[in-house]
CHARMM-style PDB file with segment names, atoms N, HN, CA, C and O in Angstrom:
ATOM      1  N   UNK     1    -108.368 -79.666  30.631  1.00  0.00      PROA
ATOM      2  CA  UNK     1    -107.812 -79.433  31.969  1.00  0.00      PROA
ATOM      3  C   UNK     1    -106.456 -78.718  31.866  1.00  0.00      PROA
ATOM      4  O   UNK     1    -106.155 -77.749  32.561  1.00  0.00      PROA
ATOM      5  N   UNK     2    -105.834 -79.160  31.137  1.00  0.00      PROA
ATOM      6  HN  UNK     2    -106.079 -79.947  30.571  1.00  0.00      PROA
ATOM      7  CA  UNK     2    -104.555 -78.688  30.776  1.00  0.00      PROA
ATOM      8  C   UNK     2    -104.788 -77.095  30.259  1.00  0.00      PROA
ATOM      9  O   UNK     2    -104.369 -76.115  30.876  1.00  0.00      PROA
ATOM     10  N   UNK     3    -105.185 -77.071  29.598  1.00  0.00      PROA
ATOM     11  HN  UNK     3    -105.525 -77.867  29.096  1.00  0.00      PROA
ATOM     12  CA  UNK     3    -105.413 -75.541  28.805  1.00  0.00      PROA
ATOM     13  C   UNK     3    -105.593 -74.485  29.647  1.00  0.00      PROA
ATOM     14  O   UNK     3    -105.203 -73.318  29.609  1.00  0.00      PROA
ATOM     15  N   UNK     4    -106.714 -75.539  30.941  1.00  0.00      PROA
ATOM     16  HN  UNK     4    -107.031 -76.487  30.971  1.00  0.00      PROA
ATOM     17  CA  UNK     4    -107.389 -73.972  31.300  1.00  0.00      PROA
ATOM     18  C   UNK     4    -106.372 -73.225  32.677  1.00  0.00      PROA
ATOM     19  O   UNK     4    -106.433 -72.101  33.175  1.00  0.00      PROA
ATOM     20  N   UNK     5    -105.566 -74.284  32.950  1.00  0.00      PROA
ATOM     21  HN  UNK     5    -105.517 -75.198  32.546  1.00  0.00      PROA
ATOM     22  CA  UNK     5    -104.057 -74.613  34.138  1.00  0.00      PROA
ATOM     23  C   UNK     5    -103.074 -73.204  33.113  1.00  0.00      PROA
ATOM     24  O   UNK     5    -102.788 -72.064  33.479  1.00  0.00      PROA
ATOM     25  N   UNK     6    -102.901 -73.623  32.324  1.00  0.00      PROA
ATOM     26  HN  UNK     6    -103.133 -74.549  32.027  1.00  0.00      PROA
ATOM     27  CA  UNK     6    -102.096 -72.917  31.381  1.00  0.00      PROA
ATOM     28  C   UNK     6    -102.607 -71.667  30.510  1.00  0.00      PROA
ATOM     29  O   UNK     6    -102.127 -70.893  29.681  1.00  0.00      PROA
ATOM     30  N   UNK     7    -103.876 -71.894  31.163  1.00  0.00      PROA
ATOM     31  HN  UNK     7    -104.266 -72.523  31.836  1.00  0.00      PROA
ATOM     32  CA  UNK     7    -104.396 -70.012  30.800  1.00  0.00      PROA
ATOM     33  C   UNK     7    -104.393 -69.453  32.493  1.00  0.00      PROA
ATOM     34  O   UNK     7    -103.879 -68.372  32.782  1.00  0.00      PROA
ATOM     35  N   UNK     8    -104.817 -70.045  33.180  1.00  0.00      PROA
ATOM     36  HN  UNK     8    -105.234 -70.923  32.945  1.00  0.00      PROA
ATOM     37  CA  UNK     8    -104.456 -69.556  34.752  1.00  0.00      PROA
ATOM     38  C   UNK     8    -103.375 -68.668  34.820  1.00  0.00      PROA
ATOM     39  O   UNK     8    -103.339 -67.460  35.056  1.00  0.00      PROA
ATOM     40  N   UNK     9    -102.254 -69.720  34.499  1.00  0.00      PROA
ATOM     41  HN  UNK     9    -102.283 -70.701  34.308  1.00  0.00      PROA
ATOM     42  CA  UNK     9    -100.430 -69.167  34.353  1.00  0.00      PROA
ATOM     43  C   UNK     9    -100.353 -67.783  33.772  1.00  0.00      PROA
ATOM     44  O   UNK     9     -99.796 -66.848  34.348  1.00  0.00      PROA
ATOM     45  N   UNK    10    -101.291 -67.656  31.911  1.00  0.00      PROA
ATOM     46  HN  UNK    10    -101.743 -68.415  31.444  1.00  0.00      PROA
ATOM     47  CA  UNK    10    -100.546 -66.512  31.318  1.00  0.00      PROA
ATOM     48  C   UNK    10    -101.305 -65.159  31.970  1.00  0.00      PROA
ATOM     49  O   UNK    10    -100.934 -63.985  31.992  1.00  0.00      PROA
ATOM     50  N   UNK    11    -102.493 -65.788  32.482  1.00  0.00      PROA
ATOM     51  HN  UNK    11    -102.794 -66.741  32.464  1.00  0.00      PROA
ATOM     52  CA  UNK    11    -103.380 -64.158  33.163  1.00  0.00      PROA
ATOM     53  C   UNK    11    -102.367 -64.055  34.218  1.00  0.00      PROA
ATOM     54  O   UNK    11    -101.595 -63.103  34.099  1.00  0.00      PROA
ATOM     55  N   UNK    12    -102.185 -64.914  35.334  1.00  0.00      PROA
ATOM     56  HN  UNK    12    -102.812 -65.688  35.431  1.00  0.00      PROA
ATOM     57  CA  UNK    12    -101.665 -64.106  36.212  1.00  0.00      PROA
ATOM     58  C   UNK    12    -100.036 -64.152  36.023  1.00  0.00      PROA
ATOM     59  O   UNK    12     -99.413 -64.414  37.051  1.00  0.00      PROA
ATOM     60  N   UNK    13     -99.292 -63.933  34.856  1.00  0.00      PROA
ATOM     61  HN  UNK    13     -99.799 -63.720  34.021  1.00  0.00      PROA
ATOM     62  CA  UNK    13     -98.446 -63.806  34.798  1.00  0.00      PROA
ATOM     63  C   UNK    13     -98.940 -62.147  34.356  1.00  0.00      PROA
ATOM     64  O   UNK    13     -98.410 -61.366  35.146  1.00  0.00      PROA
ATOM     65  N   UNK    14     -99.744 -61.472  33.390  1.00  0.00      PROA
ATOM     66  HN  UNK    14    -100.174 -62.107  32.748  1.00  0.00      PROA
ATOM     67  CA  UNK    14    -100.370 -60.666  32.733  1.00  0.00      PROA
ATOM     68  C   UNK    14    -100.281 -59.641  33.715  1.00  0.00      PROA
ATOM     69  O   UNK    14     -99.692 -58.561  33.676  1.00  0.00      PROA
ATOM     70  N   UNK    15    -101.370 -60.476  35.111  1.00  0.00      PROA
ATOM     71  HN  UNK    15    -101.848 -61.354  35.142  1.00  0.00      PROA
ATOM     72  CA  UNK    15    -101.728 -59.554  35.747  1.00  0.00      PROA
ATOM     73  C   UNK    15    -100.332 -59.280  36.815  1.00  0.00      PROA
ATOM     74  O   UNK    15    -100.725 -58.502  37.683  1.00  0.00      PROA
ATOM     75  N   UNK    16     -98.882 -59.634  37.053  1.00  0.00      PROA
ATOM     76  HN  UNK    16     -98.563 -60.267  36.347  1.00  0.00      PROA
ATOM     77  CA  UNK    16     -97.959 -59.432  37.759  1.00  0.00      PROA
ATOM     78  C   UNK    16     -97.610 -58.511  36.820  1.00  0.00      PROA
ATOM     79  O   UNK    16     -97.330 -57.379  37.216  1.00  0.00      PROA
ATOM     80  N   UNK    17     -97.555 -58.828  35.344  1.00  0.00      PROA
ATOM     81  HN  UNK    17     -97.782 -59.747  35.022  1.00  0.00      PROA
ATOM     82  CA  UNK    17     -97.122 -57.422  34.971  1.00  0.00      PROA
ATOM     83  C   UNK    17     -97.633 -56.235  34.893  1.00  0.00      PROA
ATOM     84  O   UNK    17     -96.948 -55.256  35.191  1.00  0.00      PROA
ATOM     85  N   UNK    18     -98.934 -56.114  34.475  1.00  0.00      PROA
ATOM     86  HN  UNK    18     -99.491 -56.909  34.233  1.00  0.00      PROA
ATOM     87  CA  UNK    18     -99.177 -55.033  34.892  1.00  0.00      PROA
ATOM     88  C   UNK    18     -99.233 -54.194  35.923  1.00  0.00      PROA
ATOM     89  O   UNK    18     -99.268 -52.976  36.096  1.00  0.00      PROA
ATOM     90  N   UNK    19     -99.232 -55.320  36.663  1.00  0.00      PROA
ATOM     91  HN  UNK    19     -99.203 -56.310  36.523  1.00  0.00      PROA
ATOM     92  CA  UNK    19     -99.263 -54.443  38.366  1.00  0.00      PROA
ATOM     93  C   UNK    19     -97.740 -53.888  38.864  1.00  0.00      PROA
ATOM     94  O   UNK    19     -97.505 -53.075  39.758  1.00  0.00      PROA
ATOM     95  N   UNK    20     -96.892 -54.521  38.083  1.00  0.00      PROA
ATOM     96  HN  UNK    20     -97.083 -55.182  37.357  1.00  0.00      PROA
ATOM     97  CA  UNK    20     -95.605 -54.144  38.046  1.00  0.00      PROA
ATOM     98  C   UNK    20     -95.431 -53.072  37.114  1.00  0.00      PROA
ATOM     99  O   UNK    20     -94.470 -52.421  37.524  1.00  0.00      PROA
ATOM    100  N   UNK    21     -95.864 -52.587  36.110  1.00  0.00      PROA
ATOM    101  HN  UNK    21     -96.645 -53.115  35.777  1.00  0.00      PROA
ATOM    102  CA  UNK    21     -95.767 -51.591  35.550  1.00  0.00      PROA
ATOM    103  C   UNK    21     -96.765 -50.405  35.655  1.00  0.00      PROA
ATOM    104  O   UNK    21     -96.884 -49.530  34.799  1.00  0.00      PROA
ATOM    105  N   UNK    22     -97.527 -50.496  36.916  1.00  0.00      PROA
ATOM    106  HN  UNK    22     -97.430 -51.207  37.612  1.00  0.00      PROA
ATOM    107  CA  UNK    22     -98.181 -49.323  37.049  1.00  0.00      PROA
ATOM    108  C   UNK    22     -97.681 -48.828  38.217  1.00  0.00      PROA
ATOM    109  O   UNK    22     -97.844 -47.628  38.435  1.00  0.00      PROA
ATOM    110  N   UNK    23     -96.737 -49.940  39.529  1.00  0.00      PROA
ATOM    111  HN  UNK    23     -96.606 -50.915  39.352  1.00  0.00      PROA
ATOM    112  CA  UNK    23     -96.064 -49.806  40.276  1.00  0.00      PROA
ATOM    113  C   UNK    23     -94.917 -48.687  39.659  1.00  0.00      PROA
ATOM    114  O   UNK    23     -94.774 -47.552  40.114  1.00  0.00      PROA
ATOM    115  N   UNK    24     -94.525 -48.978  39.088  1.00  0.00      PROA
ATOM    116  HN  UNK    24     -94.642 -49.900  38.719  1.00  0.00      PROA
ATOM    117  CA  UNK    24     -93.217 -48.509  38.282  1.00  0.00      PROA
ATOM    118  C   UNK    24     -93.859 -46.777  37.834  1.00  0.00      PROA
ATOM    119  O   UNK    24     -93.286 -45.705  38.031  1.00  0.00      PROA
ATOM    120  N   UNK    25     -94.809 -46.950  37.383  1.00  0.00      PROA
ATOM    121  HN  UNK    25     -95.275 -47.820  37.224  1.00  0.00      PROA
ATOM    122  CA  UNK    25     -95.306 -45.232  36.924  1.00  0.00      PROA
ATOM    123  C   UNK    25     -95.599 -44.948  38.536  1.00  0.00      PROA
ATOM    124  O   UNK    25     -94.829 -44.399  39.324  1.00  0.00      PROA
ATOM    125  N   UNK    26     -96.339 -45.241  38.685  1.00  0.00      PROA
ATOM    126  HN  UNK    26     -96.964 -45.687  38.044  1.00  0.00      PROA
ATOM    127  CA  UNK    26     -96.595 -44.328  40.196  1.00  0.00      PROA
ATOM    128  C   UNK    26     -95.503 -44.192  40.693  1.00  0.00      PROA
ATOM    129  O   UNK    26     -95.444 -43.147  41.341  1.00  0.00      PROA
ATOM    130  N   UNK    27     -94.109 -45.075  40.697  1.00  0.00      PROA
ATOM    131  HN  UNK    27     -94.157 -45.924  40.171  1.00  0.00      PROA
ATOM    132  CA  UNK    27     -92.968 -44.087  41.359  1.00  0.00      PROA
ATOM    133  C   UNK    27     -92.583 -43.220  40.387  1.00  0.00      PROA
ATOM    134  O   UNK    27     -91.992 -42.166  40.623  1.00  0.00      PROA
ATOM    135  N   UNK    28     -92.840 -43.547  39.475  1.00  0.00      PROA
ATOM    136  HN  UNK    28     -93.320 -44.403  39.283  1.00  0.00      PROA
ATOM    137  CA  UNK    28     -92.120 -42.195  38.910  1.00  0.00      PROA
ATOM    138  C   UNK    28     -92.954 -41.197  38.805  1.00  0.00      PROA
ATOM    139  O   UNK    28     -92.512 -40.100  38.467  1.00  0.00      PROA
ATOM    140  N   UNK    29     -94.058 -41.339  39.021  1.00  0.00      PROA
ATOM    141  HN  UNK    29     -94.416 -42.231  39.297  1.00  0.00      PROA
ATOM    142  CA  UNK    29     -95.019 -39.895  39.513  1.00  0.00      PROA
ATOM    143  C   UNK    29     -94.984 -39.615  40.671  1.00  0.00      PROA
ATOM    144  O   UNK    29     -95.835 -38.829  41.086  1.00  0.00      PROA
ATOM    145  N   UNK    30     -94.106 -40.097  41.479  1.00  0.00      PROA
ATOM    146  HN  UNK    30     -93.415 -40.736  41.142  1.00  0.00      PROA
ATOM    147  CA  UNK    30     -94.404 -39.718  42.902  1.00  0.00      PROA
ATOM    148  C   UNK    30     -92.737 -38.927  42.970  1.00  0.00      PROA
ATOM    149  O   UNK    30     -92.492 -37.977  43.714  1.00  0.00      PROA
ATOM    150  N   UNK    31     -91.887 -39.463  42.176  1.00  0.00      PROA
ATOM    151  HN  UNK    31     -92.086 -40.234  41.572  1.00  0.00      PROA
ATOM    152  CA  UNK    31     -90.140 -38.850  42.126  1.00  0.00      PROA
ATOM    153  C   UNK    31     -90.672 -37.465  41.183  1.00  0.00      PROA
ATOM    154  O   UNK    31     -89.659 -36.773  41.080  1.00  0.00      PROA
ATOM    155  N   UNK    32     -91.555 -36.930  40.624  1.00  0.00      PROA
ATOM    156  HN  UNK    32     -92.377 -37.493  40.708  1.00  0.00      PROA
ATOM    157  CA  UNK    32     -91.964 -36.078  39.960  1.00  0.00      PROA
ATOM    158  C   UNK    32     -92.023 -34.974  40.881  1.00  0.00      PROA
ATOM    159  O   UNK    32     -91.264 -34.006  40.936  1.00  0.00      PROA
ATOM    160  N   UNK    33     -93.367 -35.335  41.846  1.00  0.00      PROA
ATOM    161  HN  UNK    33     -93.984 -36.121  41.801  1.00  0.00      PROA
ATOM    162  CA  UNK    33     -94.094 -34.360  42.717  1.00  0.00      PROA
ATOM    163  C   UNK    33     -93.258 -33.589  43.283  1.00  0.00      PROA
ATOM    164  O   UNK    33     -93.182 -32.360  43.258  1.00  0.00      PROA
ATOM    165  N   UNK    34     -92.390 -34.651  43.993  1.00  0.00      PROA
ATOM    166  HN  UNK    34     -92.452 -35.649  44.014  1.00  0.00      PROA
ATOM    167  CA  UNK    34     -91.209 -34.328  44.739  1.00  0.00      PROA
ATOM    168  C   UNK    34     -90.575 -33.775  44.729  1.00  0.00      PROA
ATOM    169  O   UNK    34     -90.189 -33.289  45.792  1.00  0.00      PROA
ATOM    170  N   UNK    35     -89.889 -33.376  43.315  1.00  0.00      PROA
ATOM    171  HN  UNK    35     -90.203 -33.771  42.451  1.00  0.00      PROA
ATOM    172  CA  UNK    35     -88.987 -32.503  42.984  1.00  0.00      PROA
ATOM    173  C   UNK    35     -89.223 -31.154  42.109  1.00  0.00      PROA
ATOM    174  OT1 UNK    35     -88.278 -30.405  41.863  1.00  0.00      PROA
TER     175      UNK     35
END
């Protein structure tokens, strides 16, 4: 029970980051276009 609580945590910690770092490229492909 414990384990699977504490694999819950590291995916969606995983998945905040990645979504935070593709956030992060798309602005900077979008400060690209722009200029």
């Amino acid at each position: 029970m414990l384990m699977k609580f504490k694999n819950k945590i590291t995916t969606t910690t995983r998945t905040k980051n990645l979504l935070a770092s593709e956030r992060s490229c798309g602005l900077r492909l979008d400060k690209g276009k722009r200029s």
